[in-house]
C-alpha positions in Angstrom: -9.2 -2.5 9.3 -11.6 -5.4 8.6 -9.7 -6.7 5.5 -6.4 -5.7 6.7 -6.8 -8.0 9.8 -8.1 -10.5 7.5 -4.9 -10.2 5.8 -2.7 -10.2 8.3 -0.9 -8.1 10.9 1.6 -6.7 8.2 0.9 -5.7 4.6 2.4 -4.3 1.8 0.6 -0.6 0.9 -0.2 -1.6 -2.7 -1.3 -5.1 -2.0 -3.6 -3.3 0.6 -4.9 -0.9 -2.2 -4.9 -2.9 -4.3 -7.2 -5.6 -2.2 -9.5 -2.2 -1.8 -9.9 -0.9 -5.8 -11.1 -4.1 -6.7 -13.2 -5.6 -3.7 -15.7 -2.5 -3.8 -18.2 -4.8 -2.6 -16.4 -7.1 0.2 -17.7 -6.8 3.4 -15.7 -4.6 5.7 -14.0 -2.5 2.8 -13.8 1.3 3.1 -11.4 3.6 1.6 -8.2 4.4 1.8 -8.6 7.8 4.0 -9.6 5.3 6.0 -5.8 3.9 6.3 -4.6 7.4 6.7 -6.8 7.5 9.7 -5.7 4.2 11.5 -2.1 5.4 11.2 -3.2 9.2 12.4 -5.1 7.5 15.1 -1.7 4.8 16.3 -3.9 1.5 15.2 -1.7 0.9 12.3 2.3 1.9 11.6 3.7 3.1 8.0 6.4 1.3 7.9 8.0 2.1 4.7 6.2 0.6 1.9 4.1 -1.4 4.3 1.0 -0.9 6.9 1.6 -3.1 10.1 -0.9 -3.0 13.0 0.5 -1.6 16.2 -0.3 -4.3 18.5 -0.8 -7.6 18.1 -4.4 -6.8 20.6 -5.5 -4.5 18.3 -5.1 -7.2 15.2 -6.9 -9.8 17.3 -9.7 -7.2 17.9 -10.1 -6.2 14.0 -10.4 -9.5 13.4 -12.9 -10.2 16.3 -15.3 -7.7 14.9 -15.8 -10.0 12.1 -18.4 -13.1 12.5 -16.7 -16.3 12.9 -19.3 -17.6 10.4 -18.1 -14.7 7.5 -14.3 -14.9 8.2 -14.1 -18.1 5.7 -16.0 -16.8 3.0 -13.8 -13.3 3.3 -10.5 -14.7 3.1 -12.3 -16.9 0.3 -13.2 -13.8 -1.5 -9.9 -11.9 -0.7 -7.6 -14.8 -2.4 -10.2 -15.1 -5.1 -9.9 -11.3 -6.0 -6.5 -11.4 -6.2 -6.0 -14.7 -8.2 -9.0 -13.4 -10.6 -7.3 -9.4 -10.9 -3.1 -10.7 -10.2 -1.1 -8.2 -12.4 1.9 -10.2 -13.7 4.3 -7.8 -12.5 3.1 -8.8 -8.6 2.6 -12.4 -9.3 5.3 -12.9 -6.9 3.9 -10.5 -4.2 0.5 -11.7 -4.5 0.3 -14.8 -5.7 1.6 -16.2 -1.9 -1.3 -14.2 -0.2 -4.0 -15.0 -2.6 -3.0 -18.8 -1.7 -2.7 -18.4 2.5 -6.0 -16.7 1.9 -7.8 -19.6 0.1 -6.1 -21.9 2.8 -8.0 -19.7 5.4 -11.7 -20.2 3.6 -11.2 -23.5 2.9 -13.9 -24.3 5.2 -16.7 -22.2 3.1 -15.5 -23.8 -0.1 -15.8 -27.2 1.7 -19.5 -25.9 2.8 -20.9 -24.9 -0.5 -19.5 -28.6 -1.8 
């Protein structure tokens, strides 16, 4: 729910799984029973190809549970996953998020300078 929230409050399923296969090691990852379990418990929709999060409240609480001081470096490490790993067939699809994401930890790469 971590990275979802970091993502956003509506994502496509394979960007999502995608985000998950290769970021083994970001903070808040988990699998993707753990998806199934959001939607079975009503904190996320399947909407067609795409997870969205029932409420906007329960987006804003996801993202809460995540230090203020880590959320930069995340979304730094999301948009660098996906620029580093970006299939050309979903250069299009991902591309767009890996770039809002590096737009979000801005403020950690402008730390470590």
């Amino acid at each position: 729910m971590k990275l979802l929230a970091c993502i956003g409050s509506k994502c496509d399923e394979s960007t999502v799984k995608f985000i998950m296969a290769k970021g083994k090691d970001l903070e808040g990852n988990a699998d993707g029973n753990m998806l199934d379990f959001a939607v079975d418990e009503g904190l996320l929709k399947k909407e067609g190809s795409n997870y969205v999060v029932a409420h906007d409240q329960i987006h804003q609480a996801a993202y809460s549970l995540i230090p203020e001081n880590e959320r930069c470096c995340l979304h730094r490490q999301i948009g660098l996953l996906i620029l580093k790993s970006l299939p050309e067939k979903q250069v299009d699809d991902l591309f767009f998020t890996a770039v809002s994401q590096l737009n979000l930890g801005i403020k950690h790469l402008e730390k470590e300078d």
